[in-house]
C-alpha positions in Angstrom: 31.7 38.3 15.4 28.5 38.3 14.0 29.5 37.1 10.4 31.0 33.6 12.5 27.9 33.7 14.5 25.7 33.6 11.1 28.1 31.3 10.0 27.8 28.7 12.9 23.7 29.0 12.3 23.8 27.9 8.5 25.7 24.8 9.5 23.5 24.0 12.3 20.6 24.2 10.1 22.2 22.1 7.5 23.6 19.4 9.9 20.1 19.4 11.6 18.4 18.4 7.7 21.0 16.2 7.1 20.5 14.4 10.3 16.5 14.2 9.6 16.4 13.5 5.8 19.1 10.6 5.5 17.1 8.1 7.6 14.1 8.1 5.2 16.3 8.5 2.4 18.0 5.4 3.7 14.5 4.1 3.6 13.8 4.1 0.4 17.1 3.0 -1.1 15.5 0.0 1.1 12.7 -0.5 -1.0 11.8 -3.5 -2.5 8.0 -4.1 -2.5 5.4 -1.9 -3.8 2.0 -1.2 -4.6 1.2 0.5 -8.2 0.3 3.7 -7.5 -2.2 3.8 -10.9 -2.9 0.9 -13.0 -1.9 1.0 -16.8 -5.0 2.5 -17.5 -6.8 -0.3 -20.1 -7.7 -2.5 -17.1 -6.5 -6.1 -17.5 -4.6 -5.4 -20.9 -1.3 -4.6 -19.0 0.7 -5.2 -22.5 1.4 -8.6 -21.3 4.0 -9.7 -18.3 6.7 -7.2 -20.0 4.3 -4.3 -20.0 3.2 -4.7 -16.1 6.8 -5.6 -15.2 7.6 -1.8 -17.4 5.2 -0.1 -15.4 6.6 -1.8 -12.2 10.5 -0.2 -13.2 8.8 3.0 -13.9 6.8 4.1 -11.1 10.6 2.4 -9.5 12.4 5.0 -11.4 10.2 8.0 -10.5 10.1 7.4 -7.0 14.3 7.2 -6.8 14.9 3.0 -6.9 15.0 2.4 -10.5 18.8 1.0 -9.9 17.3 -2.3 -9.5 15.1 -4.5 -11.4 11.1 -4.8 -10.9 8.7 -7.2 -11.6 5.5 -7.6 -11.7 3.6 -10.3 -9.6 1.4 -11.7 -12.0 0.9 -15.3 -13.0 0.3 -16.7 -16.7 -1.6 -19.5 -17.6 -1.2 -21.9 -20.5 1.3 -24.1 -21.7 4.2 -21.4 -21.3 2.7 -20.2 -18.2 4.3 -18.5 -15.6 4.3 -18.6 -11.5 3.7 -15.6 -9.7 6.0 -16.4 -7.2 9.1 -17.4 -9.9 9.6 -13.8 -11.3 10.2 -11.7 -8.4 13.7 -12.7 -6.8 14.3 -14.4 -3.4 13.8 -11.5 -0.5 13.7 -9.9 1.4 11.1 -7.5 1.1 11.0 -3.6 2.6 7.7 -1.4 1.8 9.0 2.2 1.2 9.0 2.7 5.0 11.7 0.4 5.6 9.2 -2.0 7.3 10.0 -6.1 6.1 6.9 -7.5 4.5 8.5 -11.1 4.3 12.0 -12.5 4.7 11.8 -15.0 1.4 9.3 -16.5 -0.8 7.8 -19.6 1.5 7.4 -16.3 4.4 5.8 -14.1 1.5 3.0 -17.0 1.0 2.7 -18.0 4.7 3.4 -15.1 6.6 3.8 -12.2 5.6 3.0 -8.6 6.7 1.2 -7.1 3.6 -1.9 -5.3 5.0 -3.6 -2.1 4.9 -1.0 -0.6 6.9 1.8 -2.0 5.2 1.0 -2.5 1.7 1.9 1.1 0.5 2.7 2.2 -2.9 6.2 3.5 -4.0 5.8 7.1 -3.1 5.2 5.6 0.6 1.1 6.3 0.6 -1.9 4.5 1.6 -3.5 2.5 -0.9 -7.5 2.9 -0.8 -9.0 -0.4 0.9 -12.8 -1.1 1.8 -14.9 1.5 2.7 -12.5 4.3 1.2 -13.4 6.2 -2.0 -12.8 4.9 -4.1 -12.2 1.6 -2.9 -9.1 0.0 -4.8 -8.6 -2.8 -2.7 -8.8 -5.5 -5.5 -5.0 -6.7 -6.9 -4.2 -8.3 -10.2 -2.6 -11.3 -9.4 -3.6 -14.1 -11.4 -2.5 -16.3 -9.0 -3.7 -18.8 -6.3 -2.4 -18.5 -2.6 0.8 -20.2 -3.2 1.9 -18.2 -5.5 1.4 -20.4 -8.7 -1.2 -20.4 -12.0 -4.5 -20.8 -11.4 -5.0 -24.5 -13.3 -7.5 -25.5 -15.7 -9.2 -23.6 -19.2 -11.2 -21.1 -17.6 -9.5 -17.3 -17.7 -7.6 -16.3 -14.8 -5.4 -13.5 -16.0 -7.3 -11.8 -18.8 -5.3 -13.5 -21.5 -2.8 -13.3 -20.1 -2.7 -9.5 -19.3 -3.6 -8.4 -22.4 -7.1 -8.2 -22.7 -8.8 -5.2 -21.8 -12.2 -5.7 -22.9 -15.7 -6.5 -21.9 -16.8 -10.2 -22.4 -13.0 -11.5 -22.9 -12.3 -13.2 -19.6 -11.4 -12.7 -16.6 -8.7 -12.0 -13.8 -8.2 -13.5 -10.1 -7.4 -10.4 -7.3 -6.3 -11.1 -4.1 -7.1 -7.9 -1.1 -4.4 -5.9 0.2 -6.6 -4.9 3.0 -7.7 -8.7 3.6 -11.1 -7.6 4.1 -14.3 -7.3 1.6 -15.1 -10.4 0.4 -18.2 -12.5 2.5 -18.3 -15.4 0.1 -14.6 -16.6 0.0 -11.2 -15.7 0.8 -9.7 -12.4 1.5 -5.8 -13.6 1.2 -3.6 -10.6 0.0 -3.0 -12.8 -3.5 -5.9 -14.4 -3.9 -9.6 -13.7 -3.4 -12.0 -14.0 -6.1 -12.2 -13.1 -9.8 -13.4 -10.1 -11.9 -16.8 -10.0 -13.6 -14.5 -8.9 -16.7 -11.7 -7.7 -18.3 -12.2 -3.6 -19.2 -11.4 -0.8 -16.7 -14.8 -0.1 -15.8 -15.5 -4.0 -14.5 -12.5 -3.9 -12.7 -13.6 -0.9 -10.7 -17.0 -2.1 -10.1 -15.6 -4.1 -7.8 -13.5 -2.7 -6.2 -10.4 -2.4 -8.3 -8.4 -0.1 -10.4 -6.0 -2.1 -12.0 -3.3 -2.2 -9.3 -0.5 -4.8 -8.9 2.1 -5.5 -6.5 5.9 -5.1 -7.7 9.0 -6.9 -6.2 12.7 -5.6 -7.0 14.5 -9.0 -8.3 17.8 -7.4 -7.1 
């Protein structure tokens, strides 16, 4: 009697963390968008759209949703440059919470849900904003609010993410938090740019090298 009543207690225990693990595992099968949780490390040298887009799969693969295929969202400019907005599939987008940060790609540039609150990285965590420390609110995008280059000669997108070095250019960041900048705009893609190119400029500002990734599939 009391080996079936030990019995009936293991499975209730097991059915009970069944029941309250699957739904959040469910969750992040889900998950489609993400916040870097740590940059590359060389601050706008990200080894180029292949290298941020690596980095993207493998902070995917450590976090359980490497089955599908990550990119980077990061514009190029030039005569083979690339839209932000062309590399990362059509929607929609979950954060690792299960919660829809845009339906498609005209939502994602018009209305979408990526703030403070929703703009988490893969492992499901916070992502430092204004007046955190330290404040890591600035994202690599390269890109204007619609999603596409930023035009003309000047240096958006530290050479095309692969310079990492004082005086060589320069990168546009756009705010998760949507706060932080008093001169300009504070959209999630597109805010203002980088005194530089190395680590160190990129945090002086309020960055760390962060980008936002988008599974394709």
């Amino acid at each position: 009697m009391a080996r079936a009543k030990s019995l009936r207690a293991i499975v209730f225990v097991l059915f009970f963390a069944i029941g309250v693990t699957a739904p959040a595992q469910a969750q992040q099968n889900n998950m489609s968008f993400f916040i870097t949780s740590v940059g590359v490390g060389k601050g706008g040298d990200l080894g180029g759209l292949e290298g941020a887009d690596r980095q993207c799969q493998g902070l995917a693969q450590a976090a359980g949703v490497g089955g599908k295929t990550w990119h980077a969202y990061l514009s190029t400019q030039g005569q083979a440059g690339v839209n932000a907005k062309e590399r990362i599939g059509s929607g929609p987008w979950f954060n690792a919470k299960g919660v829809q940060i845009a339906s498609n790609i005209a939502d994602l540039h018009n209305n979408n849900k990526i703030n403070k609150e929703t703009g988490l990285d893969e492992r499901g965590m916070a992502v430092n904003g204004r007046g955190d420390t330290p404040n890591q609110h600035d994202m690599l995008t390269g890109t204007q609010q619609d999603g596409t280059a930023v035009p003309g000669s000047d240096d958006a997108t530290c050479s095309n993410w692969t310079s990492g070095a004082d005086g060589q250019g320069s990168a546009v960041v756009g705010h998760h938090d949507l706060i932080g900048n008093t001169q300009g705009p504070n959209f999630w893609n597109y805010s203002h740019k980088t005194p530089g190119c190395s680590q160190a400029n990129l945090q002086r500002v309020g960055g760390g090298g962060l980008f936002y990734c988008f599974a394709v599939n």
